[in-house]
NUSENU-584439 format. One record per residue (C-alpha): z, x, y; residue in one letter; residue number from 0. Coordinates in Angstrom, 3 decimals. Layout:
<nodes>
+----------+----------+----------+----+-----+
!       c3 !       c1 !       c2 ! aa !   i !
+----------+----------+----------+----+-----+
!        Z !        X !        Y !  a ! NUM !
...
+----------+----------+----------+----+-----+
</nodes>
This chain:
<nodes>
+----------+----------+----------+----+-----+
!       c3 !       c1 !       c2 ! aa !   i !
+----------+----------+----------+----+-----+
! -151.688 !   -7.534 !  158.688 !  x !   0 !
! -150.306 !   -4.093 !  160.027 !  x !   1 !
! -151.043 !   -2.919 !  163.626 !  x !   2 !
! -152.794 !    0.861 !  164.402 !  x !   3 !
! -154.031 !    2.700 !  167.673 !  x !   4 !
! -157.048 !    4.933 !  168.202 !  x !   5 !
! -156.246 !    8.258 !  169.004 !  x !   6 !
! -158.080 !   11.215 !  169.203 !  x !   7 !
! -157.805 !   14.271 !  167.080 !  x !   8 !
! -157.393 !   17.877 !  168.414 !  x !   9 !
! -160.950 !   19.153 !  168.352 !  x !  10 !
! -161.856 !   16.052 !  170.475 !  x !  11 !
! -161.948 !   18.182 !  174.242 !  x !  12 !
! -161.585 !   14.999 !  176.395 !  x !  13 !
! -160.287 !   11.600 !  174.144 !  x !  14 !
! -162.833 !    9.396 !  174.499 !  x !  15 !
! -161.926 !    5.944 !  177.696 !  x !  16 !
! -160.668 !    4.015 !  174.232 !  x !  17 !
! -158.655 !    6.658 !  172.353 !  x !  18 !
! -155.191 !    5.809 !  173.567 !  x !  19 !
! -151.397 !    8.313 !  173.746 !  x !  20 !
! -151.204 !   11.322 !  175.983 !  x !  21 !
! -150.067 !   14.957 !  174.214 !  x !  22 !
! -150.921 !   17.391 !  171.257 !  x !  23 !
! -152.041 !   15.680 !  168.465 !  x !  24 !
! -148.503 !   15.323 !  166.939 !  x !  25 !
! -146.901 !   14.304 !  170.034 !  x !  26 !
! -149.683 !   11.504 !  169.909 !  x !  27 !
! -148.821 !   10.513 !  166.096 !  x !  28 !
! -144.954 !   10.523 !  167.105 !  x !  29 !
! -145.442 !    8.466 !  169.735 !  x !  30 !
! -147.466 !    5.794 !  167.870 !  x !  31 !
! -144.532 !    5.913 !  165.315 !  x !  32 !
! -141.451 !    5.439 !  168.045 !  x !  33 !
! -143.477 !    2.149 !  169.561 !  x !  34 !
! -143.920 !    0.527 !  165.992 !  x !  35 !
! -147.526 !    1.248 !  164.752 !  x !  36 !
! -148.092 !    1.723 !  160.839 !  x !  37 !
! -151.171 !    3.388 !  161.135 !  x !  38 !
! -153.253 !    5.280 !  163.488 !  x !  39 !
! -157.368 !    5.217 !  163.432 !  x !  40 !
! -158.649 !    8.662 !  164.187 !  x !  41 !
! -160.853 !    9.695 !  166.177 !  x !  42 !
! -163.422 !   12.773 !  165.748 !  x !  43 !
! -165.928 !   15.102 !  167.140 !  x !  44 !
! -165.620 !   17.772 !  164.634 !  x !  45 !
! -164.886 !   16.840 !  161.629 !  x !  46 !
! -165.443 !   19.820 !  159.544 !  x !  47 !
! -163.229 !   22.090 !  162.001 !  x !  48 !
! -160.309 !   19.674 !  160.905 !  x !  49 !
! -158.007 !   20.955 !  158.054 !  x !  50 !
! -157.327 !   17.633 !  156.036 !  x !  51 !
! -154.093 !   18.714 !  154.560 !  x !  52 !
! -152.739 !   19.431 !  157.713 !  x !  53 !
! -153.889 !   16.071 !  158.722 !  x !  54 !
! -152.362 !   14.650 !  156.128 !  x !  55 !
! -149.177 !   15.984 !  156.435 !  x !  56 !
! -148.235 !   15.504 !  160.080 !  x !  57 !
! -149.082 !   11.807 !  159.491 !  x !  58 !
! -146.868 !   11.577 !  156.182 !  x !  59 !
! -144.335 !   13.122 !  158.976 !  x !  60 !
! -144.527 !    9.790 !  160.836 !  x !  61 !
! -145.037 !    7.831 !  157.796 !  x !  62 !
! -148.248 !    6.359 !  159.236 !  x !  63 !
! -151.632 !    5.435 !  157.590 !  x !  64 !
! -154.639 !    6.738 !  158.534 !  x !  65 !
! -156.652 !    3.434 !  157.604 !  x !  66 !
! -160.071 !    3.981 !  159.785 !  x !  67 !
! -161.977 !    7.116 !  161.456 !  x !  68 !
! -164.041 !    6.182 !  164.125 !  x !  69 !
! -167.920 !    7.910 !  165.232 !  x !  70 !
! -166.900 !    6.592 !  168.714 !  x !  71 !
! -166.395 !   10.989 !  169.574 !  x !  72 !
! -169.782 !   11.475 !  167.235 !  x !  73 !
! -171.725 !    9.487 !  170.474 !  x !  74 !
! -169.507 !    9.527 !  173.420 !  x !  75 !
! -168.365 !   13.516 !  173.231 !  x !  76 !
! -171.323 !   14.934 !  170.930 !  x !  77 !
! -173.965 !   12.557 !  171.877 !  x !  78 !
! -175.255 !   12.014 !  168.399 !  x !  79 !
! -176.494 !    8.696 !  166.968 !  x !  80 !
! -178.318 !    7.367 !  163.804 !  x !  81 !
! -181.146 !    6.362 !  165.881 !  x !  82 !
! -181.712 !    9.299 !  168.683 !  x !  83 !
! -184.951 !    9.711 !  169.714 !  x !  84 !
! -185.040 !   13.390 !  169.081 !  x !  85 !
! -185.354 !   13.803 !  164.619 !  x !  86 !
! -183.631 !   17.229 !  164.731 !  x !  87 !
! -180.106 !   14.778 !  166.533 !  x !  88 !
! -180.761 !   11.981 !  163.955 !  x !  89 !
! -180.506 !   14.562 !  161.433 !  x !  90 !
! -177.327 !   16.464 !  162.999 !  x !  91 !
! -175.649 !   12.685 !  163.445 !  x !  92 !
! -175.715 !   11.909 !  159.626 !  x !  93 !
! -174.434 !   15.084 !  158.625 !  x !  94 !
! -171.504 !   15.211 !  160.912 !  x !  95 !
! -170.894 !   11.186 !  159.772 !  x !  96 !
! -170.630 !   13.036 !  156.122 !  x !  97 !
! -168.703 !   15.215 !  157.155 !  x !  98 !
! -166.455 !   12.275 !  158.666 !  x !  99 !
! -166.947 !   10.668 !  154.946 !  x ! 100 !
! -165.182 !   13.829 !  153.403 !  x ! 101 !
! -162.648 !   14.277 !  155.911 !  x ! 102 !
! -161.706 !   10.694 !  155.440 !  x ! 103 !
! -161.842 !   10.979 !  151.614 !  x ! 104 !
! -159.266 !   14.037 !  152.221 !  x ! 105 !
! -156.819 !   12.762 !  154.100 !  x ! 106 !
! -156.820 !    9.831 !  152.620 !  x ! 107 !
! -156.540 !   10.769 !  148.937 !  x ! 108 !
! -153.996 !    8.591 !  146.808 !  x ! 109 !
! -152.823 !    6.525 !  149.918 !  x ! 110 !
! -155.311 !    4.159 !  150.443 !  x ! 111 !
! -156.709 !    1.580 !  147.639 !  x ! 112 !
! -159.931 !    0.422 !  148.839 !  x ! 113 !
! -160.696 !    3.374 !  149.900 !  x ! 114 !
! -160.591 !    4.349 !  154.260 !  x ! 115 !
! -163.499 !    3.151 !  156.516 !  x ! 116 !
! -166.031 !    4.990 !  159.067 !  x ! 117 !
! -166.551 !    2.800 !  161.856 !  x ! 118 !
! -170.117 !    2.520 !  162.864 !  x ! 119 !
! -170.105 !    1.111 !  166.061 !  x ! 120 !
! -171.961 !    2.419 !  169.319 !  x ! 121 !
! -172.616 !    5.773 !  166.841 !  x ! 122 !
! -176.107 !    3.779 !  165.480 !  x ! 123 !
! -177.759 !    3.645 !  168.914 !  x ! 124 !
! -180.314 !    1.717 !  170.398 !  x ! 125 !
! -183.305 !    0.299 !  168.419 !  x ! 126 !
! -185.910 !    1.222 !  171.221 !  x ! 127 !
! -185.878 !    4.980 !  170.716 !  x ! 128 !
! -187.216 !    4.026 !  167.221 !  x ! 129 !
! -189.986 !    2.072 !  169.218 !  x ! 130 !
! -188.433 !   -1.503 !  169.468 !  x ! 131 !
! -186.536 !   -4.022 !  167.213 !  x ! 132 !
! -188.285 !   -3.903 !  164.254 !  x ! 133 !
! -188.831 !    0.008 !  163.626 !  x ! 134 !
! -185.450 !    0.257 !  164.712 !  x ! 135 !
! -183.611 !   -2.191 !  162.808 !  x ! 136 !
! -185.658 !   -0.478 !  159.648 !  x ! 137 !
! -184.766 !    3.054 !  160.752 !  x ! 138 !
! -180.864 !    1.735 !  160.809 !  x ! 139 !
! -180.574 !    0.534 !  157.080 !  x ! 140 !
! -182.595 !    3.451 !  155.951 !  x ! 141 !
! -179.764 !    5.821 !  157.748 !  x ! 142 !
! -176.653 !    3.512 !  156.658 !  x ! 143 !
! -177.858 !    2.828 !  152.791 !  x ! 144 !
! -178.141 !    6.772 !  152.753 !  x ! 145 !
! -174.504 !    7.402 !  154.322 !  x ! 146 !
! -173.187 !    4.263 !  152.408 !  x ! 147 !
! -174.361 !    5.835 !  148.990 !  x ! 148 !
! -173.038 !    9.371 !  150.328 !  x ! 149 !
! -169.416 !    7.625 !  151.049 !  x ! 150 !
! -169.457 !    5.691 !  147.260 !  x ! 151 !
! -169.151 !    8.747 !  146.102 !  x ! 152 !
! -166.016 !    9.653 !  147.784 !  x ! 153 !
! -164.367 !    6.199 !  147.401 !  x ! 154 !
! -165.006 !    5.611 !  151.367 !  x ! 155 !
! -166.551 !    2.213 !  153.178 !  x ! 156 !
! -168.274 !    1.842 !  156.016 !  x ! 157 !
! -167.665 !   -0.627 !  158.764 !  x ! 158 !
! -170.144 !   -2.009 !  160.840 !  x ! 159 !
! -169.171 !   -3.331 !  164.043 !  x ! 160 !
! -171.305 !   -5.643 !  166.378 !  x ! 161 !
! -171.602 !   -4.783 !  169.797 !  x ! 162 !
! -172.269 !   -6.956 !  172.793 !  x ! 163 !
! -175.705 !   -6.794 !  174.256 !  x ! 164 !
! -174.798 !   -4.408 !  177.391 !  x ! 165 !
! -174.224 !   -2.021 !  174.780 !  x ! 166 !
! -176.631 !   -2.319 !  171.832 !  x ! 167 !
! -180.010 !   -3.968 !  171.731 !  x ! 168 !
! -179.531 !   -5.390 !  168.002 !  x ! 169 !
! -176.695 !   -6.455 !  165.852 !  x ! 170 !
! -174.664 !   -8.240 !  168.661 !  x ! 171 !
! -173.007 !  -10.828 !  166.614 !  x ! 172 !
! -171.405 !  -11.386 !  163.462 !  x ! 173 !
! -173.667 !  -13.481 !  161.818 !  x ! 174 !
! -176.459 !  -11.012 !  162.805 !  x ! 175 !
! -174.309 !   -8.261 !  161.794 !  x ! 176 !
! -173.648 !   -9.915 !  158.043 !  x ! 177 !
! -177.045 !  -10.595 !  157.284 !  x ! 178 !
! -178.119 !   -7.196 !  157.883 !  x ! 179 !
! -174.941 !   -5.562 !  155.695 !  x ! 180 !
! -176.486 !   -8.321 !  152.895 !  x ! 181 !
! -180.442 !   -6.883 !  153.476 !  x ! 182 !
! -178.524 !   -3.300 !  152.838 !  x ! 183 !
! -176.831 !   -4.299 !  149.666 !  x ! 184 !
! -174.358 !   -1.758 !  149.294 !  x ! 185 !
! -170.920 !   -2.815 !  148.125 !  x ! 186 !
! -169.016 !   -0.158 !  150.310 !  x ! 187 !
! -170.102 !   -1.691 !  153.528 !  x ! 188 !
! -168.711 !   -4.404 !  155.465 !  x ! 189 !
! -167.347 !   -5.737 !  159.010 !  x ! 190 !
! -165.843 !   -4.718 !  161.538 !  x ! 191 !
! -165.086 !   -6.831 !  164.607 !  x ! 192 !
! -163.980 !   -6.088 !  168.403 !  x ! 193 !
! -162.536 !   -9.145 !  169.989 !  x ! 194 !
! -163.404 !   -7.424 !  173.425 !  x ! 195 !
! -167.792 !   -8.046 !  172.169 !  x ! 196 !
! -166.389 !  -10.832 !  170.237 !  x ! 197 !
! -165.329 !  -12.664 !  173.351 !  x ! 198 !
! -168.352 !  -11.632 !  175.071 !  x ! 199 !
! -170.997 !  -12.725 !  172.078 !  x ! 200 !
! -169.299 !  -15.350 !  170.136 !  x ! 201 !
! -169.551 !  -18.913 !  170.923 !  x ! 202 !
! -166.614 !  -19.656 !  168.853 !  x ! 203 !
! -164.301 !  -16.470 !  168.100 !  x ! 204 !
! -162.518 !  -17.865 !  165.431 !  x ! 205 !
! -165.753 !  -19.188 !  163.361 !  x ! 206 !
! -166.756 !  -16.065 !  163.670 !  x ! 207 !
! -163.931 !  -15.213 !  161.573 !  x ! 208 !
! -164.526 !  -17.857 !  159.212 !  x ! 209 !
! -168.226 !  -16.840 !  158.498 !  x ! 210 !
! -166.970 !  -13.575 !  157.537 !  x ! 211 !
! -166.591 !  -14.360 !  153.636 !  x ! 212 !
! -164.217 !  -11.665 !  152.290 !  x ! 213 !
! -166.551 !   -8.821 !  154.138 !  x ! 214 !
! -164.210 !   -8.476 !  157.379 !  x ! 215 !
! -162.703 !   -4.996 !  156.518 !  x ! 216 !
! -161.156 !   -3.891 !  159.952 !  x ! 217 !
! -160.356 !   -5.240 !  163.492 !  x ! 218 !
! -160.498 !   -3.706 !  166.742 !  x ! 219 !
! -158.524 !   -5.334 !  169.521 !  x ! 220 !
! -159.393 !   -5.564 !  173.291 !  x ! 221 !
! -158.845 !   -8.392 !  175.713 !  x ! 222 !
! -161.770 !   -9.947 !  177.304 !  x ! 223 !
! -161.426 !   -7.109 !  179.927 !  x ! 224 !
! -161.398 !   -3.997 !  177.192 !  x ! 225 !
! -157.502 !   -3.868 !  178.899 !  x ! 226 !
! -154.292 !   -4.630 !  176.631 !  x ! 227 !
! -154.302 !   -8.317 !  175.146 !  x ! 228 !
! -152.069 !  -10.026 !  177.465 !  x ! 229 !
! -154.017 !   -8.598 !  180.701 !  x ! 230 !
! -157.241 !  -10.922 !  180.177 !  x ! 231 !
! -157.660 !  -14.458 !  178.892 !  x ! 232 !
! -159.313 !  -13.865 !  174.967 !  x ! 233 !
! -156.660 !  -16.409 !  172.585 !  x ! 234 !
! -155.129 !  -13.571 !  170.415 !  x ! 235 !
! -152.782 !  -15.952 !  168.963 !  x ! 236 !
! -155.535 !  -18.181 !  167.839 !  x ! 237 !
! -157.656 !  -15.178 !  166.564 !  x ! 238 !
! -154.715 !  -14.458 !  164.703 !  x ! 239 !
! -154.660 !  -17.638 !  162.995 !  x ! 240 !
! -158.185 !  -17.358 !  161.999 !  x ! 241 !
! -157.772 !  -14.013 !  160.370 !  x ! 242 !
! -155.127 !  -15.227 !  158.314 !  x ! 243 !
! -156.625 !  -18.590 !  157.256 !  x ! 244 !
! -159.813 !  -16.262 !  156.310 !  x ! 245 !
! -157.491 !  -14.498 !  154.003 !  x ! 246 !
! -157.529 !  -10.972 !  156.090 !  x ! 247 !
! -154.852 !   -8.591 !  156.090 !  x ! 248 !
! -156.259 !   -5.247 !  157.257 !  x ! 249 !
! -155.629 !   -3.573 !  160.218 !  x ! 250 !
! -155.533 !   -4.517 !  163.918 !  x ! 251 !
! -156.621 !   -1.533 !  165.575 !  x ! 252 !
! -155.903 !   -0.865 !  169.363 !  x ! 253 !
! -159.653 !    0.187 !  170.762 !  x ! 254 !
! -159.340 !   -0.341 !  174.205 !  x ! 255 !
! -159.010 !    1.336 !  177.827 !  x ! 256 !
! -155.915 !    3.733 !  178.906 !  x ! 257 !
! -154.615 !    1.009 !  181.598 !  x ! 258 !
! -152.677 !    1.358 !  183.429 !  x ! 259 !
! -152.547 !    4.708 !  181.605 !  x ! 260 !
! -153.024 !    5.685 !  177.621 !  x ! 261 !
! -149.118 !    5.168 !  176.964 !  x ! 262 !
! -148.387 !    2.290 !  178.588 !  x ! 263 !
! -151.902 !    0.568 !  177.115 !  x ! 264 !
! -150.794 !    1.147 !  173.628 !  x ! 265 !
! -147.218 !   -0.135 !  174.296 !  x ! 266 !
! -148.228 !   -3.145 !  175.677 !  x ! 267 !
! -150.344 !   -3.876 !  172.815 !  x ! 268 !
! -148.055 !   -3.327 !  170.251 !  x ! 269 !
! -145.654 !   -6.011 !  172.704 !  x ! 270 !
! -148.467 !   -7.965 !  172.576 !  x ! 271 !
! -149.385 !   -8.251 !  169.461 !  x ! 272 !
! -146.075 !   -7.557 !  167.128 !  x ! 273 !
! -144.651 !  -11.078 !  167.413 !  x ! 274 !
! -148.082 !  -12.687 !  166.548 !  x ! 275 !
! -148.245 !  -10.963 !  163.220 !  x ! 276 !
! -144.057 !  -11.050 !  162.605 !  x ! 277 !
! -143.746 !   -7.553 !  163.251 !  x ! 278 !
! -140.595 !   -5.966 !  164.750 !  x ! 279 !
! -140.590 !   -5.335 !  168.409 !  x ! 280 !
! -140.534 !   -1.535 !  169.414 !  x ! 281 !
+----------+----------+----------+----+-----+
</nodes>
């Protein structure tokens, strides 16, 4: 398992409360680097105003992977989801994720085997402005069997992530969140889960793992207070232990809020974190 941090990229005006690393966009990727972190998930708004090469090359400068782009930005900064109430924003939401698809695809081209992953987390929205549950959860795997085909094409998966229920009104656990990438039946989607909603929505965090069957494709961490792990009470070294008995070695990905500020969070993760999975200490 290899360790990466969410940070923004430089079209994003104001990094998103989970996008973590203060500076430009290289001073951000340098940083990452000097602390220990192999990769770096990235963050967008814009994705077409991005030049992938570019991209690219400043993170070959830091030798780090660009395993995940998150749609966090797409909601938070653009307000665009797959299930706005307004047609003309659903519409504007799954182009820009395409756009994220190719971007992705771009960057990513010849480093990455299986292919990078789009995180679909709080980007899907809520299933009431489709007109409740049922519409909604309909309207969802319409709009993500559409975007999965889309990202085939360009050797990209999709990740869905399961939220807790202050924050989306359906897919709130994992076993939810696996039937419903099973209804879709496309190969190129899987899991995604946050150990901050895990903590919150899961019985049993580390069954949760278990029940994952091969489909757990990325990992965002969070204590059970969205601070660094090590600042709330959520078991990280059992979590850990599940992962690896479940035969996951992705990425751990730092999703989580700037405190005490967006350095020091990411630091303390990494300290956190590093000696769980035998990594070297920064």
């Amino acid at each position: 398992m290899k360790l990466a941090v969410v940070i923004s990229t430089p079209e994003v005006a104001t990094p998103p409360p989970v996008a973590l690393l203060s500076g430009s966009f290289q001073e951000r990727l340098a940083k990452a680097a000097a602390i220990g972190y192999q990769g770096v998930e990235l963050m967008c708004a814009r994705p077409a105003a991005l030049d992938p090469a570019w991209v690219a090359r400043e993170l070959r400068a830091q030798c780090l992977e660009a395993p995940a782009f998150g749609t966090g930005a797409l909601f938070i900064s653009e307000g665009l989801t797959l299930l706005h109430e307004d047609a003309e924003m659903r519409l504007a939401a799954m182009k820009r994720a395409e756009q994220l698809v190719d971007l992705a695809a771009a960057v990513c081209q010849g480093t990455e085997a299986l292919g990078p992953i789009i995180t679909i987390g709080s980007f899907r929205g809520r299933a009431a402005t489709m007109g409740g549950a049922g519409p909604g959860r309909e309207a969802l795997a319409a709009a993500l069997v559409a975007l999965a085909r889309y990202a085939a094409k360009a050797g990209v998966r999709l990740a869905l992530e399961p939220l807790n229920r202050y924050e989306a009104d359906l897919l709130n656990t994992a076993e939810e969140a696996l039937a419903f990438i099973a209804e879709l039946g496309e190969e190129n989607v899987g899991l995604l889960l946050d150990t901050f909603h895990v903590n919150i929505e899961e019985p049993d965090p580390n069954a949760a793992v278990a029940q994952t069957r091969g489909r757990l494709w990325h990992v965002h961490l969070g204590d059970s207070n969205r601070e660094p792990p090590g600042r709330g009470h959520f078991d990280f070294a059992a979590f850990v232990a599940a992962l690896r008995q479940a035969g996951y070695n992705g990425y751990l990905s730092a999703e989580l809020l700037a405190r005490p500020d967006a350095d020091a969070a990411a630091r303390l993760t990494y300290c956190h974190m590093a000696p769980l999975l035998g990594l070297a200490r920064p």
